[in-house]
N, C-alpha and C positions, 0 to 999 in steps of 0.2 A: 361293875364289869357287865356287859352285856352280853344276853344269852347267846347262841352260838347260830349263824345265818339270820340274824338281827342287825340292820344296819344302827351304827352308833347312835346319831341323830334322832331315829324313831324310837328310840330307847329314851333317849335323856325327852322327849317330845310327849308321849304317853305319861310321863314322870308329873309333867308341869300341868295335864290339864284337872287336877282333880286341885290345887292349890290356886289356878284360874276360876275355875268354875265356885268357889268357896269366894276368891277374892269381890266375883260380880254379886255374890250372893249377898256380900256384906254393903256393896255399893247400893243396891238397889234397895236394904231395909236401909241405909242412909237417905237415901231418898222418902223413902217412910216416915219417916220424923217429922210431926205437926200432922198429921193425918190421925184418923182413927186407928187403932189398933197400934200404930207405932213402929219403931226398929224393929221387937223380936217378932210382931206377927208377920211382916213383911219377910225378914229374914225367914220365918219359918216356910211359908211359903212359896220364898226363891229355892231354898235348899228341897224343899220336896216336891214343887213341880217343876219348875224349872227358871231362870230369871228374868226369861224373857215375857212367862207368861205372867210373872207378878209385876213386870216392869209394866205391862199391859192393863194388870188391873188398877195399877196406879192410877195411870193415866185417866181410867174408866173412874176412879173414886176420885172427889172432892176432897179439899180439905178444909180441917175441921176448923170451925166458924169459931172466931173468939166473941167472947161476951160486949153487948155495947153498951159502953161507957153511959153513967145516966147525968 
């Protein structure tokens, strides 16, 4: 039930972005994977700066070179 001179909508709306911003956190350590460091540093990352700027250092980091075949 929503607090009192609180429209419904911005109630259920504040609700949803802390399980959004969790959801991009986990997309963006997916995107992590085969990179150095991997899922959870990525994940850790998004979840303490923010996703956009780990989605950013992605982009900025390589990934990681497989071994050649001799």
């Amino acid at each position: 039930m929503p607090a009192a001179g609180v429209e419904p909508w911005t109630y259920d709306m504040t609700s949803l972005f802390p399980a959004l911003y969790f959801a991009l956190c986990i997309l963006v350590a997916l995107f992590g994977v085969g990179r150095r460091g991997g899922f959870l540093l990525y994940f850790v990352i998004a979840f303490l700066v923010t996703p956009i700027a780990a989605l950013l250092l992605l982009i900025v980091t390589s990934r990681r070179r497989k071994p050649a075949v001799a």
